[in-house]
N, CA, C and O of each residue as an XYZ file, in Angstrom:
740
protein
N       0.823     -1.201      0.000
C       0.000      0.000      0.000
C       0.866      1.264      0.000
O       0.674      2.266     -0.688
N       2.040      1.015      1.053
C       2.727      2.394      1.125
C       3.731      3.006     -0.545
O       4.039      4.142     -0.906
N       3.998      1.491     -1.257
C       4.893      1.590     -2.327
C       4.054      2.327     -3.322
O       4.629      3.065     -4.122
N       2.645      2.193     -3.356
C       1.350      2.288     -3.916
C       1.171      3.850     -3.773
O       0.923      4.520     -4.776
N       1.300      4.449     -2.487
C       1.012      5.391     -2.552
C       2.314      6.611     -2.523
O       2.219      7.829     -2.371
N       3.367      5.866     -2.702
C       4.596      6.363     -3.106
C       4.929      6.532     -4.895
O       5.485      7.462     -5.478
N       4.424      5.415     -5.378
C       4.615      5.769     -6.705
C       3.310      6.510     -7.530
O       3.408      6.807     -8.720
N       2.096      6.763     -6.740
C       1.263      8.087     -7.228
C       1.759      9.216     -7.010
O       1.560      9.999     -7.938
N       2.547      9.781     -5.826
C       3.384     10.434     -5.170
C       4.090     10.832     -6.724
O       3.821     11.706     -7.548
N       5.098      9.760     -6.680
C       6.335     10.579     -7.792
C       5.632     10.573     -9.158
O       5.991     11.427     -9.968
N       4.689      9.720     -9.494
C       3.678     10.310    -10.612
C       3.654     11.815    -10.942
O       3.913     12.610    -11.845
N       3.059     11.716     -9.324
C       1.883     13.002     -9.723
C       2.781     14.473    -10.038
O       2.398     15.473    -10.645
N       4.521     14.113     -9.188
C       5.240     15.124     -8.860
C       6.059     14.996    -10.520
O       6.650     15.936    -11.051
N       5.977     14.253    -10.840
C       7.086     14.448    -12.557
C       5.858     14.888    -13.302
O       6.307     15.595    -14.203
N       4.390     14.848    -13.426
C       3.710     15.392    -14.550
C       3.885     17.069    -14.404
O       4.307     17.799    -15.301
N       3.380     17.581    -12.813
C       3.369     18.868    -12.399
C       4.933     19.317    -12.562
O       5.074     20.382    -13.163
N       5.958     18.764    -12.185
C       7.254     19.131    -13.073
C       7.229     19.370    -14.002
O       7.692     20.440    -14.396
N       6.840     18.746    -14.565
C       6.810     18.871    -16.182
C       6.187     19.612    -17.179
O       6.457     19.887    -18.348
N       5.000     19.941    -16.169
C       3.941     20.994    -16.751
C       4.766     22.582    -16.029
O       4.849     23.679    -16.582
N       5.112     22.308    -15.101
C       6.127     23.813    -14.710
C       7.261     24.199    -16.010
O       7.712     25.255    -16.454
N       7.396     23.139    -16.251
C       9.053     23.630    -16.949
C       8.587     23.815    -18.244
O       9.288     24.573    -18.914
N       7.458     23.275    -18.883
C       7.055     23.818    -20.369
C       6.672     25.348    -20.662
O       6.788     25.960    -21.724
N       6.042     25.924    -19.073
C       5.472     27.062    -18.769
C       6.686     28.110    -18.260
O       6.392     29.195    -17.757
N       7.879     27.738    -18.415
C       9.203     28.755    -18.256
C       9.707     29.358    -19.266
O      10.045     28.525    -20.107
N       9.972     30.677    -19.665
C      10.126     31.376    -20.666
C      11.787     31.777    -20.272
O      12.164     31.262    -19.219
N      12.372     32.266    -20.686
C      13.570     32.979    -20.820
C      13.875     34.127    -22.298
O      13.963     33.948    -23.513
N      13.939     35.003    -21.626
C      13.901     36.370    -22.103
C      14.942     36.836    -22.095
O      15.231     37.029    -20.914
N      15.765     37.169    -22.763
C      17.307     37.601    -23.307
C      17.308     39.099    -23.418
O      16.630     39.631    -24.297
N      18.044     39.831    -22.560
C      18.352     41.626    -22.649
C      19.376     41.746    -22.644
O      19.942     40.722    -22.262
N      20.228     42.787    -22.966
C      21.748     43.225    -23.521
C      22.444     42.766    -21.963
O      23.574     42.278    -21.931
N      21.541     43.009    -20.552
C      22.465     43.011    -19.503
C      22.124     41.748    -18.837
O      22.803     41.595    -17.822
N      21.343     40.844    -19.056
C      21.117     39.490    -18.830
C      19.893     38.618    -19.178
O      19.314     38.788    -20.251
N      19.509     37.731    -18.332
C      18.607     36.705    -19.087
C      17.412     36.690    -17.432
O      17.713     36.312    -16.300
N      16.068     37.257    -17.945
C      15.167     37.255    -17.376
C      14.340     36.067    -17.459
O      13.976     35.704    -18.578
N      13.968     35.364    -16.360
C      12.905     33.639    -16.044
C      11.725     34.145    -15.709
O      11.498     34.998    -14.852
N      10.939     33.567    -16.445
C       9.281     34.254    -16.632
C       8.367     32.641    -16.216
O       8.574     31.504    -16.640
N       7.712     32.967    -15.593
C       6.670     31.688    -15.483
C       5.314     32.239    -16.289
O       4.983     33.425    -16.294
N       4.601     31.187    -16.959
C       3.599     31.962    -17.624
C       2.229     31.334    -16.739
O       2.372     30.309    -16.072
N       1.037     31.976    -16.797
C      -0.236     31.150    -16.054
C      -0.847     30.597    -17.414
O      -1.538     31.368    -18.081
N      -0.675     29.597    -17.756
C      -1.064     28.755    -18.491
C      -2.750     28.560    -18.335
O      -3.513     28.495    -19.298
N      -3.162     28.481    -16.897
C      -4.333     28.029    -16.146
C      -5.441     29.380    -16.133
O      -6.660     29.358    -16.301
N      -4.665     30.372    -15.906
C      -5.369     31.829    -15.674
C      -5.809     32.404    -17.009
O      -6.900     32.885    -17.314
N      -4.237     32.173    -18.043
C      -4.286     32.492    -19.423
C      -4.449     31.875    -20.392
O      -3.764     32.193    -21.364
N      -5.028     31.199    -20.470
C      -4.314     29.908    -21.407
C      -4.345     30.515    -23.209
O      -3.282     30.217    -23.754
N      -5.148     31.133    -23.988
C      -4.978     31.477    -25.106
C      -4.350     32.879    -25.464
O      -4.333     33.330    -26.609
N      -3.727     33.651    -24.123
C      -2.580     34.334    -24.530
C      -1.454     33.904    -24.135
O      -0.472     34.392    -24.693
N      -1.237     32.893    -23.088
C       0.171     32.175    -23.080
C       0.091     31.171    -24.640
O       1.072     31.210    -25.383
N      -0.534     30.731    -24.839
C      -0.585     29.806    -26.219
C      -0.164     30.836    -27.589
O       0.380     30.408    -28.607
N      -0.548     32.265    -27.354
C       0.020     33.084    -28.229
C       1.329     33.299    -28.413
O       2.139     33.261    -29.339
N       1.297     33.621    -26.854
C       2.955     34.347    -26.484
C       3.867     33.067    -27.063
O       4.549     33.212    -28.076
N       3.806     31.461    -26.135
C       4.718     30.605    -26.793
C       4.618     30.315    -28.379
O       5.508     29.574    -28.797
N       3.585     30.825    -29.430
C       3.747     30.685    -30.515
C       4.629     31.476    -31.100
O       5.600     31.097    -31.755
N       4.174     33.051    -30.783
C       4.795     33.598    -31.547
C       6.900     33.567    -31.286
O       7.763     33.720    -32.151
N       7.055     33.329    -29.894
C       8.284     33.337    -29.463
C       9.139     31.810    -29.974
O      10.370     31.790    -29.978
N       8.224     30.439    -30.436
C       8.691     29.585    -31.236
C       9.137     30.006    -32.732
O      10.097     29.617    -33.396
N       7.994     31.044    -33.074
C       9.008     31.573    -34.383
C       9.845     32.425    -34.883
O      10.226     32.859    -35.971
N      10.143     32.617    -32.987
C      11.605     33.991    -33.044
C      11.088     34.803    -33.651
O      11.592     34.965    -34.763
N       9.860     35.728    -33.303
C       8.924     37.025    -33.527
C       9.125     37.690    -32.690
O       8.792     38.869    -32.801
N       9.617     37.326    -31.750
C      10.037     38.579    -30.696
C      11.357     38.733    -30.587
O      11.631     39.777    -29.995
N      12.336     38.075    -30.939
C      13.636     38.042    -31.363
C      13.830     39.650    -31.952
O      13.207     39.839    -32.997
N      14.589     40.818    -31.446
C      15.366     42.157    -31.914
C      13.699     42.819    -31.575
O      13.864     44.027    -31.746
N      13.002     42.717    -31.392
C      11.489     43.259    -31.092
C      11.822     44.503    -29.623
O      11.798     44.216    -28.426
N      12.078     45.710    -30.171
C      12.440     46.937    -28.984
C      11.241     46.977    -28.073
O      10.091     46.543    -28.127
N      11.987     47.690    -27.187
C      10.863     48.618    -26.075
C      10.316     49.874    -26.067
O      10.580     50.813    -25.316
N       9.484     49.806    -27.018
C       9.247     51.252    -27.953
C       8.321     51.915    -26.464
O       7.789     52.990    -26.743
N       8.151     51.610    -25.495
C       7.258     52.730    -24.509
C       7.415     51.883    -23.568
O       7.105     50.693    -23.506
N       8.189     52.941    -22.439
C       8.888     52.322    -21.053
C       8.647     53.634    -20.569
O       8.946     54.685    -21.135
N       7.999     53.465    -19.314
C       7.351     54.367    -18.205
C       7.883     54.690    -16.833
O       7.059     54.819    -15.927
N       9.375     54.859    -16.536
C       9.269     54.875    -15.212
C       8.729     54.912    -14.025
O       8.151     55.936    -13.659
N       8.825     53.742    -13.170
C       7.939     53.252    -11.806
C       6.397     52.937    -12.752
O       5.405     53.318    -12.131
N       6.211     52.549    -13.602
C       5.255     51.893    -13.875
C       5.264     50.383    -15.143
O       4.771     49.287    -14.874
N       5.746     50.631    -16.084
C       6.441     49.719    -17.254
C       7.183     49.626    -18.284
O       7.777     50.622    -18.701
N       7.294     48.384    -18.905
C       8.240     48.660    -19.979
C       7.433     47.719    -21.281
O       7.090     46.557    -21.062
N       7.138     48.539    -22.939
C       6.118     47.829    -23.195
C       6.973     47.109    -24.461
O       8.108     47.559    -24.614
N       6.643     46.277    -25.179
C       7.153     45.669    -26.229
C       6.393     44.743    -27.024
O       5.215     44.587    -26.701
N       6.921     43.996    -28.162
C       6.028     42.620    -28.719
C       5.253     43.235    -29.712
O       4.078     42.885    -29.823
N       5.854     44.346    -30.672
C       5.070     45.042    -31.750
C       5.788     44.234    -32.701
O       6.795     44.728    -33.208
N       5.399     42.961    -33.054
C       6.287     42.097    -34.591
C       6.226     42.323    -35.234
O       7.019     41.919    -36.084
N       5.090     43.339    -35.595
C       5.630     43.824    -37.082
C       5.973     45.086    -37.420
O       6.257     45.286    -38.600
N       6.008     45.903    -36.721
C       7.027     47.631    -36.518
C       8.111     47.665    -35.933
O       9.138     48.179    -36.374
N       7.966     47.086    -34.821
C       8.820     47.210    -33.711
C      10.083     46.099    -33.709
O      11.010     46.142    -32.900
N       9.947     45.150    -34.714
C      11.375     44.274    -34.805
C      12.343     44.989    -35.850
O      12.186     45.141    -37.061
N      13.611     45.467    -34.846
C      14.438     45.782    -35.698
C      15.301     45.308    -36.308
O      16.412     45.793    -36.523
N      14.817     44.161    -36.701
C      15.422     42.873    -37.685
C      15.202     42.591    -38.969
O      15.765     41.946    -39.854
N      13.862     43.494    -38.797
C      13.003     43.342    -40.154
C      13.090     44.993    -40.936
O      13.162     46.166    -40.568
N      13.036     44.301    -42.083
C      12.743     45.776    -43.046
C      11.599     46.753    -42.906
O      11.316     47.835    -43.420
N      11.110     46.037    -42.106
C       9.137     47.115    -42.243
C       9.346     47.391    -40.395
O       8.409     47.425    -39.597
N      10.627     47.540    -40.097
C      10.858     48.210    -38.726
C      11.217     49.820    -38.930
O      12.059     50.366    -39.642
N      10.004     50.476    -37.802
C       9.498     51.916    -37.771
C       9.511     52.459    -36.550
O       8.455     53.006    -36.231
N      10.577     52.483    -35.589
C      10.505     52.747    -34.598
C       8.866     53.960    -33.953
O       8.273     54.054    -32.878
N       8.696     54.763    -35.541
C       7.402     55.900    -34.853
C       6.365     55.462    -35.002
O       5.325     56.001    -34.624
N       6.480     54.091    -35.752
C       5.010     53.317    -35.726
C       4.707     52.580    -35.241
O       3.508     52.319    -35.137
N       6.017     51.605    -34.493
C       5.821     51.056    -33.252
C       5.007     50.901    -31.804
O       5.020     51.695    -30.863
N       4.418     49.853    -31.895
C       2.998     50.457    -30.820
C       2.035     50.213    -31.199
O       1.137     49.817    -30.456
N       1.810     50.455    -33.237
C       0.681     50.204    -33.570
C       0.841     49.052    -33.966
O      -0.328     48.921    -34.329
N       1.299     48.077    -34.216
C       0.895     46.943    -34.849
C       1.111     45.747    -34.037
O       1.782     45.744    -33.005
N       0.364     44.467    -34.669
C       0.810     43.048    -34.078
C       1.134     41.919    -35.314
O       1.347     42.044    -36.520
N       1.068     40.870    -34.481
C       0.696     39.779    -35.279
C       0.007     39.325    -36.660
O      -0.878     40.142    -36.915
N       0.085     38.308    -37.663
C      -1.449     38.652    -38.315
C      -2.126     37.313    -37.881
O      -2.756     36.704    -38.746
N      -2.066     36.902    -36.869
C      -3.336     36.002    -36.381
C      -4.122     37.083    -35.452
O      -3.770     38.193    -35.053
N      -5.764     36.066    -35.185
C      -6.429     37.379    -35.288
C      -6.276     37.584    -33.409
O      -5.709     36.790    -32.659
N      -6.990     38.922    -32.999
C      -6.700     39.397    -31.547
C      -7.392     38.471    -30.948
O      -8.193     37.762    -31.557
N      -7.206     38.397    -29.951
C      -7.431     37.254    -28.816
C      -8.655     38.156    -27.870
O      -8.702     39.385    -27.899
N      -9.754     37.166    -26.923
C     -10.618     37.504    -26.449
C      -9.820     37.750    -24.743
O      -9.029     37.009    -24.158
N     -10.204     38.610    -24.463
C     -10.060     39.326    -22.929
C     -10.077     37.933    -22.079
O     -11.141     37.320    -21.988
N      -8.583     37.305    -21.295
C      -8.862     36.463    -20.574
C      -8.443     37.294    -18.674
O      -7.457     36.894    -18.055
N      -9.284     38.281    -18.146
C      -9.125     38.798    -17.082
C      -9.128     37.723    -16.098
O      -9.565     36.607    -16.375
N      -8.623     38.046    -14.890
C      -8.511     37.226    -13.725
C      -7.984     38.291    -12.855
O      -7.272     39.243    -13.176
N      -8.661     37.833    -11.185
C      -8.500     38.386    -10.016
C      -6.960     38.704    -10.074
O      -6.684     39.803     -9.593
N      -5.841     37.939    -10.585
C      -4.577     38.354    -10.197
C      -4.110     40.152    -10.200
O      -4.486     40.874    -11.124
N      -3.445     40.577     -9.291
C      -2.978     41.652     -8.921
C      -1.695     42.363    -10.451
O      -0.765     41.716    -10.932
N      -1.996     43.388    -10.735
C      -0.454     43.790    -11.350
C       0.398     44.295    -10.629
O       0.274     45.415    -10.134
N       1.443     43.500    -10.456
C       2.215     43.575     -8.996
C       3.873     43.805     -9.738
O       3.860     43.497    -10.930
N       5.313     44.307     -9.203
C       5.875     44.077     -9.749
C       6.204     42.775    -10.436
O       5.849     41.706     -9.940
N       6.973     42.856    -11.730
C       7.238     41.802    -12.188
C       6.096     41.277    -13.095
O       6.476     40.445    -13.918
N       4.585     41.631    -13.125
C       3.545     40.919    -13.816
C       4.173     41.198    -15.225
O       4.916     42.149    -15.470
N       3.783     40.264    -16.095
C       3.550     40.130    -17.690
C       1.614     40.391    -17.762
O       0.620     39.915    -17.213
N       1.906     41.343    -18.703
C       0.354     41.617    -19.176
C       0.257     42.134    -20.535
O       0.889     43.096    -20.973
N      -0.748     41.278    -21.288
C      -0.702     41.848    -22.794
C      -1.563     43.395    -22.618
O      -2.577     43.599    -21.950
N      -0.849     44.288    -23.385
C      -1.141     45.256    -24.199
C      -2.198     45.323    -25.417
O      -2.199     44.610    -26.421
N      -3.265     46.549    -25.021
C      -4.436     46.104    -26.301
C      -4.904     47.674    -26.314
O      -4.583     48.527    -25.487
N      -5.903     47.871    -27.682
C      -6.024     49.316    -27.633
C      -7.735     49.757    -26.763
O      -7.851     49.249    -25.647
N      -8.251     50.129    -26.972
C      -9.394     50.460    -26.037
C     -10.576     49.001    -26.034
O     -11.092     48.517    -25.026
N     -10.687     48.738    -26.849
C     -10.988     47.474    -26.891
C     -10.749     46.196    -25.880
O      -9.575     45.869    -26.056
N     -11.294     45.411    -24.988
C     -10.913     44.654    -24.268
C     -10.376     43.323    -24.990
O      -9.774     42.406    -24.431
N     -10.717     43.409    -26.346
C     -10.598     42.129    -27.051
C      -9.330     42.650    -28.156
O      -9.160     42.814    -29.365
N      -9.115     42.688    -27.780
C      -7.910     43.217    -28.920
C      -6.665     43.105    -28.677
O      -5.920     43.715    -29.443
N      -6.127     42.416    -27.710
C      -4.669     42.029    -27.352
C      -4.075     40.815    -28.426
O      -4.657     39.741    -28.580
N      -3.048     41.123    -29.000
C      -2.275     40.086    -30.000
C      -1.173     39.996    -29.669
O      -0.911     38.888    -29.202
N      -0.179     40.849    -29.704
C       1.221     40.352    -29.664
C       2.154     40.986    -28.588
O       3.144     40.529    -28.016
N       1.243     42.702    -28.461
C       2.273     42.951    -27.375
C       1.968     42.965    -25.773
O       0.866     42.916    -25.226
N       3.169     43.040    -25.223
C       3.177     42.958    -23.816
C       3.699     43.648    -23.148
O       4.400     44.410    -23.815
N       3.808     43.975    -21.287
C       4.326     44.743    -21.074
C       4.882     44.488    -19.615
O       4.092     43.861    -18.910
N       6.172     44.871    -18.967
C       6.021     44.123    -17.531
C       6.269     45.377    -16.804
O       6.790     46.404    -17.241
N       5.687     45.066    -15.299
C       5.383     46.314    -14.990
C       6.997     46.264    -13.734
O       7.574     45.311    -13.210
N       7.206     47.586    -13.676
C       8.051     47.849    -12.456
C       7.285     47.977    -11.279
O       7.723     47.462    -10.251
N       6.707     48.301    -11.272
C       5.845     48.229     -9.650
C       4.533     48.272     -9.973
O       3.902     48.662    -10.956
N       4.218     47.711     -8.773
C       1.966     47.370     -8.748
C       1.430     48.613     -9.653
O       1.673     49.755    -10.046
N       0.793     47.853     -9.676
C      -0.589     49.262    -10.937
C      -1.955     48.425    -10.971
O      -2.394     47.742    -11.896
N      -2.650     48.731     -9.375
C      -3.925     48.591     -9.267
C      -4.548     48.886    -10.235
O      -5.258     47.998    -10.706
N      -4.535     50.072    -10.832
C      -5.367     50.566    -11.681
C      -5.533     49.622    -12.755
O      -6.494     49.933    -13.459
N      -4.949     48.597    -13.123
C      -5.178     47.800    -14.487
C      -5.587     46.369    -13.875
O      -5.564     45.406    -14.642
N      -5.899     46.211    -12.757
C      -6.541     45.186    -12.389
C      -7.608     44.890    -12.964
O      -8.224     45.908    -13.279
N      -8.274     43.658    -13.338
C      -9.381     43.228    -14.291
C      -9.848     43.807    -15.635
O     -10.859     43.693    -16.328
N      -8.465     44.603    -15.727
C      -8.950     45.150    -17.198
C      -7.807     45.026    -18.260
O      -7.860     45.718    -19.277
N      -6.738     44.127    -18.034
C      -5.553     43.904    -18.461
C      -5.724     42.210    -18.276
O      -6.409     41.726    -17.375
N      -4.937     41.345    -19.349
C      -4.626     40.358    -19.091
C      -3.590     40.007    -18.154
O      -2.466     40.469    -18.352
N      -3.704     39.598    -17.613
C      -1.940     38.900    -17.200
C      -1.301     37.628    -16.974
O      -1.542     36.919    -15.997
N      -0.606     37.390    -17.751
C      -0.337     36.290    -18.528
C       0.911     35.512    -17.734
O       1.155     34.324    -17.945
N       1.704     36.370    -16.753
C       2.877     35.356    -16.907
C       3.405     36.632    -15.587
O       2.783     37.670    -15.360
N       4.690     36.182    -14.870
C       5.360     36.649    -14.389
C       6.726     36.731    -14.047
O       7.213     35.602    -13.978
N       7.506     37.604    -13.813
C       9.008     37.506    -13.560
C       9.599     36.848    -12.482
O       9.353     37.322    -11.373
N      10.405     35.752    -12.554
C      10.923     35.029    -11.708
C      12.090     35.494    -11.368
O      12.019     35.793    -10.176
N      13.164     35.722    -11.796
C      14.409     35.928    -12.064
C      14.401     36.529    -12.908
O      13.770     36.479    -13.964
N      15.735     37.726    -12.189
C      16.151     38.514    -13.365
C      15.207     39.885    -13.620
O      15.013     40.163    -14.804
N      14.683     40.650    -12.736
C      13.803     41.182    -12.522
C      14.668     42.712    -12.512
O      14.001     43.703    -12.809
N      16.157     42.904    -12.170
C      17.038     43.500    -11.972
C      17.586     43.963    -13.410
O      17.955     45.104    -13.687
N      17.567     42.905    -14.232
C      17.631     43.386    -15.423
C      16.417     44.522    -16.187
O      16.589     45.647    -16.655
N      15.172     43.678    -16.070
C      14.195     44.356    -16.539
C      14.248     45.989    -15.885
O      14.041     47.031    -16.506
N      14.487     45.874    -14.882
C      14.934     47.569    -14.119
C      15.968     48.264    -15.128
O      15.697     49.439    -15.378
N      17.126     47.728    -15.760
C      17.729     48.737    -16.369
C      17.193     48.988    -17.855
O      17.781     49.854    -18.504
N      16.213     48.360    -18.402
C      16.003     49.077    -19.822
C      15.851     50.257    -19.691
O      15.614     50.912    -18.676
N      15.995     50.581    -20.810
C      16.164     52.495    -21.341
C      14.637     52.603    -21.351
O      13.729     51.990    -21.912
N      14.773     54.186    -20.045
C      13.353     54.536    -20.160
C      13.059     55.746    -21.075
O      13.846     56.546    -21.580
N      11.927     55.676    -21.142
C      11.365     56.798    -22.435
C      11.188     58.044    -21.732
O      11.211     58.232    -20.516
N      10.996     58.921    -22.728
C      10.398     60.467    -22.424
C       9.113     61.063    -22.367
O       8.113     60.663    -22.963
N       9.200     62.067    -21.596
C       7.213     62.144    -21.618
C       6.524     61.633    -21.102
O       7.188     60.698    -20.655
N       5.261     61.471    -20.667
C       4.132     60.987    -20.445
C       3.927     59.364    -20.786
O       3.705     58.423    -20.024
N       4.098     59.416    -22.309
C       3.621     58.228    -22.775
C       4.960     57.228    -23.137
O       4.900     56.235    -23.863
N       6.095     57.705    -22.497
C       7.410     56.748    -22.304
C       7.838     56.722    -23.788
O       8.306     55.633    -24.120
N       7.796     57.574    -24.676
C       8.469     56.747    -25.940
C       9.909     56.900    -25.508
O      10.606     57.555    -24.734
N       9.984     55.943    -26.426
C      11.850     56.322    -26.445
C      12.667     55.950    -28.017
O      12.369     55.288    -29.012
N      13.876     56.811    -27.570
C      14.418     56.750    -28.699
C      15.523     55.775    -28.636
O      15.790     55.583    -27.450
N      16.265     55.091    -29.406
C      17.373     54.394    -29.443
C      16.956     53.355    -27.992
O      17.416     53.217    -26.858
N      16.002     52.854    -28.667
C      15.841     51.477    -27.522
C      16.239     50.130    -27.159
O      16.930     49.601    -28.030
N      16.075     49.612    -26.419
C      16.698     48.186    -25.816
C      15.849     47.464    -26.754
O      14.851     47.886    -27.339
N      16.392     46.312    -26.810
C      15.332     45.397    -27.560
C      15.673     43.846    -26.966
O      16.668     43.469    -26.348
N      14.420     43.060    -27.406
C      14.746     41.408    -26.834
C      15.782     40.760    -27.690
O      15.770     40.628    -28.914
N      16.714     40.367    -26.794
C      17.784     39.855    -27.655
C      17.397     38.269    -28.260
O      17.952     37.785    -29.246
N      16.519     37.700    -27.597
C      15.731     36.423    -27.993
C      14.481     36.151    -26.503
O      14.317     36.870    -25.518
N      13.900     35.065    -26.817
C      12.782     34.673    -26.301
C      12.531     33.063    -26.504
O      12.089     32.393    -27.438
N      12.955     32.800    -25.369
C      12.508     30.934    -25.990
C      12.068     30.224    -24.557
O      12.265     30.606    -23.404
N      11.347     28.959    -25.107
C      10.950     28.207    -23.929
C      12.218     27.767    -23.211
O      13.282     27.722    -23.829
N      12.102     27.306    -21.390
C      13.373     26.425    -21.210
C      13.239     25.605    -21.589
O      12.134     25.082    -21.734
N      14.439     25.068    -21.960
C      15.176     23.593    -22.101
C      15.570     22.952    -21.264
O      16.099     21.869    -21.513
């Protein structure tokens, strides 16, 4: 009985392993490598976005076209905002995404706390596609009206030094960008 209930035990503990480590992101910046857990459970069809588009190295050279001091840093415009690509516009950056279509509002009680991942969308609650944004410190104010998809594990110190923007609305010029984006291995 006890071997019985020892090997449901290590069952149960290698599937939930296993389902942790598919849900680990690593995020590449000029000054190190940021560990993201995503809520798979909370989010599930914008984490299913995020790991798509980051399987086809779409966020790969993708800048931080609007970074807000003490509030965020935004990014994940693939098709303006990668400066890898020829149809990269740093002043149009912001406006564009993906071309799969926007994803439906998956809100949840979770807090935007430092460190949250939350997709970016325009007035529309349904309209989040590709970009995202992580915040430097809490921002009640976007509670239940923001997705949030994932959070910073490690490496949170990095995300503190991207280049912040000017103004109000954080643009910036000559920006940081993701040096890559991939699941762990």
């Amino acid at each position: 009985m006890i071997k019985k209930i020892f090997f449901i035990f290590l069952i149960t503990f290698f599937i939930n392993n296993t389902n942790a480590e598919e849900n680990i992101m690593i995020l590449k910046l000029k000054n190190g490598s940021v560990i993201i857990e995503l809520f798979d459970d909370i989010a599930p069809n914008h984490v299913k976005r995020f790991k798509k588009l980051a399987s086809e190295k779409r966020y790969d050279g993708v800048v931080f076209h609007r970074v807000i001091d003490g509030f965020m840093a935004q990014t994940g415009d693939v098709r303006y905002g990668n400066s890898n690509l020829e149809s990269f516009d740093l002043k149009s950056a912001g406006q564009g995404g993906s071309e799969y279509p926007d994803l439906a509002a998956e809100f949840s009680d979770l807090p935007h706390e430092r460190g949250t991942l939350s997709m970016a969308r325009s007035s529309d609650p349904n309209s989040a596609n590709s970009q995202f944004f992580i915040c430097f410190k809490a921002a009640s104010h976007l509670d239940r009206q923001y997705t949030i998809f994932g959070k910073v594990v490690e490496g949170m110190d990095f995300v503190d030094q991207i280049k912040r923007g000017a103004g109000s609305n954080g643009e910036v010029t000559d920006p940081d960008k993701i040096i890559s984006l991939s699941e762990k291995k």
